[in-house]
C-alpha positions as CSV (number, residue, x, y, z in Angstrom):
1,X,-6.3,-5.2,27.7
2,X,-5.6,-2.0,29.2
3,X,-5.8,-2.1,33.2
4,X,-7.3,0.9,35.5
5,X,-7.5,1.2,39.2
6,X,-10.6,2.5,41.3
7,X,-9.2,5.4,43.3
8,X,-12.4,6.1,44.9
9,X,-11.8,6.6,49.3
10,X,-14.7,4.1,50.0
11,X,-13.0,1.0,48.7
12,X,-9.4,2.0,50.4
13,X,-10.3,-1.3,52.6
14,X,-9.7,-3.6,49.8
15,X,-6.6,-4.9,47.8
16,X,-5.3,-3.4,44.8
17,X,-6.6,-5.9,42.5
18,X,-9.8,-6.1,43.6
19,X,-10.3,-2.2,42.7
20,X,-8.7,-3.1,39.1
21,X,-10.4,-3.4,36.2
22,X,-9.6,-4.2,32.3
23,X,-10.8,-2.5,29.1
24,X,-10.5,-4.8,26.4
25,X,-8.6,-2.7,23.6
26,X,-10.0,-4.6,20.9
27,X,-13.5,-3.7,21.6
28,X,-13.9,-1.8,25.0
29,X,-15.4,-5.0,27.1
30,X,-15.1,-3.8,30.7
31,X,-13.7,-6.7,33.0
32,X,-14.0,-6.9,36.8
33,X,-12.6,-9.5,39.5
34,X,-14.5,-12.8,38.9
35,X,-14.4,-13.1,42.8
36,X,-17.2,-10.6,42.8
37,X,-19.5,-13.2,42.1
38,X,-17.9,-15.9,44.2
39,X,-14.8,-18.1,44.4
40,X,-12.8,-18.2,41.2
41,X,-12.9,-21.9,41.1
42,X,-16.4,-21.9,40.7
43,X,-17.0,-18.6,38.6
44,X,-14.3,-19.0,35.9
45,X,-15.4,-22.3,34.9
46,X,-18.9,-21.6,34.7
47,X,-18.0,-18.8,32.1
48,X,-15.6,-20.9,30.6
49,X,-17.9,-23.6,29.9
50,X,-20.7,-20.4,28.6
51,X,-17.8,-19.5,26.0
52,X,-16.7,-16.4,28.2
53,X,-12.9,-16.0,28.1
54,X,-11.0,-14.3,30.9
55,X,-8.2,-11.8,31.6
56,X,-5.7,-12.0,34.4
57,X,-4.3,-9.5,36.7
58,X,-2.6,-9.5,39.9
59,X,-2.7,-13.2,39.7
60,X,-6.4,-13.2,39.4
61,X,-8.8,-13.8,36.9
62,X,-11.2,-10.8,35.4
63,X,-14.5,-11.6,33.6
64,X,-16.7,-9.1,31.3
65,X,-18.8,-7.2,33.8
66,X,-21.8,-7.6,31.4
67,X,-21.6,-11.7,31.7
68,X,-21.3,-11.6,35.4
69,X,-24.2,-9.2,36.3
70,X,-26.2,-11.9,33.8
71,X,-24.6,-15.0,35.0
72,X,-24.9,-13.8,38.2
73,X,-28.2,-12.1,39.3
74,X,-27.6,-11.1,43.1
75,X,-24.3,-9.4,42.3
76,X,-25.6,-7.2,39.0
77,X,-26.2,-4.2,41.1
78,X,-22.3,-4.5,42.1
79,X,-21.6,-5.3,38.5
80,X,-23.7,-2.1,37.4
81,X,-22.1,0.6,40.0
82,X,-18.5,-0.3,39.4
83,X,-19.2,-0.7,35.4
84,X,-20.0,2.9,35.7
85,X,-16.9,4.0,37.6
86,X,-14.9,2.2,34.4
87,X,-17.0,4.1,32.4
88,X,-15.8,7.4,33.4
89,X,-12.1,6.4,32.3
90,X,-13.3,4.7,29.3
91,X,-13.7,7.4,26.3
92,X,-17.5,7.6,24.6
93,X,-18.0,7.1,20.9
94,X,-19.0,11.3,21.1
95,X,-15.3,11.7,22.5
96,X,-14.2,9.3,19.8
97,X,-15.7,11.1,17.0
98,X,-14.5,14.9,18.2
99,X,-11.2,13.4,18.9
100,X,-10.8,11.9,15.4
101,X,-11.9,15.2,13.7
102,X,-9.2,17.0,15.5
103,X,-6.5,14.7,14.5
104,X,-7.8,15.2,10.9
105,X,-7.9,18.6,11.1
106,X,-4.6,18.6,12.2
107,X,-2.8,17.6,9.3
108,X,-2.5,18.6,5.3
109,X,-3.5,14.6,4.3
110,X,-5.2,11.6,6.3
111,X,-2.7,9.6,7.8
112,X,-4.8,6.3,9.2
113,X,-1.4,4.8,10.6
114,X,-1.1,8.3,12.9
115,X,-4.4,8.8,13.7
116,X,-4.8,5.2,14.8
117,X,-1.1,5.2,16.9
118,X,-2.2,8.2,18.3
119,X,-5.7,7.0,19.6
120,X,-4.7,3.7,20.7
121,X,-2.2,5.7,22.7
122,X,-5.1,7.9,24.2
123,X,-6.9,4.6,25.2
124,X,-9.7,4.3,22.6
125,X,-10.6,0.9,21.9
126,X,-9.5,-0.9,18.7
127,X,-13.0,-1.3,17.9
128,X,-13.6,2.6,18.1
129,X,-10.4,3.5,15.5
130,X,-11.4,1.5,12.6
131,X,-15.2,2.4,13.2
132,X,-14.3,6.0,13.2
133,X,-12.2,5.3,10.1
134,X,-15.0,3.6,8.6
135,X,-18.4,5.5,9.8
136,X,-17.5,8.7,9.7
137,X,-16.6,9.5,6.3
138,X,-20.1,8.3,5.6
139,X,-21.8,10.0,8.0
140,X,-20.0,12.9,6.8
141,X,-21.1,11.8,3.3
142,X,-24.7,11.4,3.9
143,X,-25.1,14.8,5.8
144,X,-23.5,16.3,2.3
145,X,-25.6,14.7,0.1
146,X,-29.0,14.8,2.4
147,X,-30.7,17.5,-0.3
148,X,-29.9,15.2,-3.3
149,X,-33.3,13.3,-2.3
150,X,-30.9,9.9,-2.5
151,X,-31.8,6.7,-0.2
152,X,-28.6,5.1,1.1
153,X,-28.3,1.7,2.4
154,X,-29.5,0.7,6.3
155,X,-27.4,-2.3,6.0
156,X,-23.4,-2.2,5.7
157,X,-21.4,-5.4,5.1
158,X,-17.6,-6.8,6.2
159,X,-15.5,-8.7,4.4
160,X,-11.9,-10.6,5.2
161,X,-9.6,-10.0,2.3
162,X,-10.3,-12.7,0.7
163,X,-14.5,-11.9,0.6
164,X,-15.6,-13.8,3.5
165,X,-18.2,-12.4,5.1
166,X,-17.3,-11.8,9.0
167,X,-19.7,-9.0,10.2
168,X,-22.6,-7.0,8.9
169,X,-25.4,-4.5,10.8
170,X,-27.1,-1.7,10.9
171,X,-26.2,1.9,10.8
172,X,-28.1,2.8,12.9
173,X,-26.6,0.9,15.6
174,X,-23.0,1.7,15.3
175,X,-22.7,4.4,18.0
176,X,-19.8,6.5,16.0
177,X,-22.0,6.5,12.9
178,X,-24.9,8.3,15.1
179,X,-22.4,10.4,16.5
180,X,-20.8,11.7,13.5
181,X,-24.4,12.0,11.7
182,X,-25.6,14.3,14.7
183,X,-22.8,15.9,15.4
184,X,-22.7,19.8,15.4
185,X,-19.2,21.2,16.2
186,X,-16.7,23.9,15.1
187,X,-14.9,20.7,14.2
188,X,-16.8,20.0,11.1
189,X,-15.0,22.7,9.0
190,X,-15.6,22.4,5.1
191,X,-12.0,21.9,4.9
192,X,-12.2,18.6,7.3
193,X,-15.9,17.5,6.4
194,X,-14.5,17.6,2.8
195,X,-11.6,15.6,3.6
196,X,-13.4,12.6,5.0
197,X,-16.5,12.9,2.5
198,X,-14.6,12.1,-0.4
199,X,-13.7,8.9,1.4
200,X,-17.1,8.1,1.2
201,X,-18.3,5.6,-1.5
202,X,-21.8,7.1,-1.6
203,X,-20.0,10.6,-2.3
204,X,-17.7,9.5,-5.1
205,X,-20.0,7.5,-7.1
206,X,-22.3,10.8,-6.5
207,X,-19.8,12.8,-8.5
208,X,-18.3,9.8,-10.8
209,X,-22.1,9.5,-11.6
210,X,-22.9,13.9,-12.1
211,X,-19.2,14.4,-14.2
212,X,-20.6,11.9,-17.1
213,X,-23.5,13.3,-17.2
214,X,-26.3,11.6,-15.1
215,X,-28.9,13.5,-13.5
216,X,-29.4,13.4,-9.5
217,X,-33.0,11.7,-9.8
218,X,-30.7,8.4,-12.0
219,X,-28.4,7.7,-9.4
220,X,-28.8,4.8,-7.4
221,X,-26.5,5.0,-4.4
222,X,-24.5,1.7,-3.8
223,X,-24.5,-0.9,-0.9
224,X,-21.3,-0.2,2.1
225,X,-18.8,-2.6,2.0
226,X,-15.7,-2.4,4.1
227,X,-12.2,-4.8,4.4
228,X,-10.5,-5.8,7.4
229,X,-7.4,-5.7,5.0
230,X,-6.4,-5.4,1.6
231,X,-8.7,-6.9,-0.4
232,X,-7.2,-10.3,-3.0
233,X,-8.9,-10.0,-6.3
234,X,-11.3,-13.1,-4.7
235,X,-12.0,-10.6,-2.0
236,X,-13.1,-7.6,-4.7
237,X,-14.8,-10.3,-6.7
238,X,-17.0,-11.7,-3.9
239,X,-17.8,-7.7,-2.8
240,X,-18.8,-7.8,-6.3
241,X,-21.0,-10.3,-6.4
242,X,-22.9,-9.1,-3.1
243,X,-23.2,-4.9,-4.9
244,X,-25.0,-7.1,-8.2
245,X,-27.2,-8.9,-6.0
246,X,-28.0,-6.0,-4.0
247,X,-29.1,-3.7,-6.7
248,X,-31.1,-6.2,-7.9
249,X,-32.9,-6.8,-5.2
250,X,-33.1,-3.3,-4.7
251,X,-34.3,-2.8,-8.4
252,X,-37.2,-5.4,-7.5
253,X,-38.2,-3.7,-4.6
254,X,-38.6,-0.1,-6.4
């Protein structure tokens, strides 16, 4: 969690942790002091019992501001107006994107421990990093291969290591995906939109598929997979599994 304070005059009157609020660095949750809603006794166990789990600061407990504003109807207007005071301190999947391009730009190779460290350090969420390491070198990909006349996949797929499946979606709800597809910007050099494209599955099996030979019209791009971490051979074998399946069914649907 990292932890901001609300320097705005009009709420001078009130304590210091009662004008703090938490970004969750794994995923950019903004928290706020349960006792907006009403005495901590009462509000931390209802979200407790609702499966909501709670940060402390200042000896007090913080709760996402999204729960309470549901959880608690006559304070969401409260929960809305200081949600976007956090939100000017909290950096935007547009700010991600730029800001990962920059670091890329930056140096001779892609260094994913750097550019992580580096981010973390500038207060993007964990959740933004490995999405920008993930989404943009096929956003990139697709923008480079949009003439080909290729369909790409809607769906993209996460695996554990060991081929579990622990999150899947749509690309066109991942924010940094949208961003990096629409994103126009002295950033995108060929040198740096090069870089990242040929981290793109789509793009290497484009050219595998071209060097031996295959015409554009043959290819059939291949369903996104990604790792939390290195992959076991189980891991790789399950991924497997899931590209067969997925070309078949895509082969019954053509």
């Amino acid at each position: 969690m990292r932890w901001f304070q609300i320097d705005d005059p009009r709420f001078a009157v009130f304590p210091p942790w009662m004008r703090a609020f938490g970004v969750s660095k794994q995923d950019g949750v903004i928290y706020l002091p349960a006792s907006i809603a009403g005495p901590e006794e009462i509000v931390v166990p209802k979200g407790s019992l609702a499966g909501v789990q709670f940060a402390t600061r200042h000896e007090h407990a913080f709760l996402p501001a999204d729960w309470m504003a549901t959880a608690f109807p006559e304070v969401s207007e409260v929960c809305r107006k200081l949600v976007a005071m956090a939100e000017q301190v909290r950096p935007t999947d547009s700010q991600c994107v730029a800001r990962y391009l920059e670091l890329v730009a930056q140096a001779d190779e892609i260094d994913d421990f750097r550019i992580s460290r580096t981010m973390d350090d500038e207060n993007y969420s964990r959740q933004q990093i490995t999405d920008a390491t993930w989404f943009i070198p096929i956003a990139l990909g697709r923008r480079a291969l949009r003439n080909k006349g290729l369909g790409f996949a809607k769906m993209y797929r996460v695996f554990s290591p060991d081929g579990e499946v622990v999150n899947q979606g749509a690309f066109l709800d991942n924010g940094v995906y949208m961003q990096a597809s629409e994103l126009q910007s002295p950033l995108l050099t060929e040198p740096v939109v090069k870089k990242l494209a040929l981290r793109s599955p789509e793009v290497l099996g484009y050219r595998e598929a071209m060097s031996s030979g295959a015409k554009a019209a043959d290819f059939q791009t291949v369903p996104v997979v990604f790792f939390t971490g290195t992959p076991t051979e189980a891991g790789l074998r399950r991924a497997n599994q899931y590209a067969e399946k997925w070309a078949v069914a895509r082969g019954e649907q053509c």
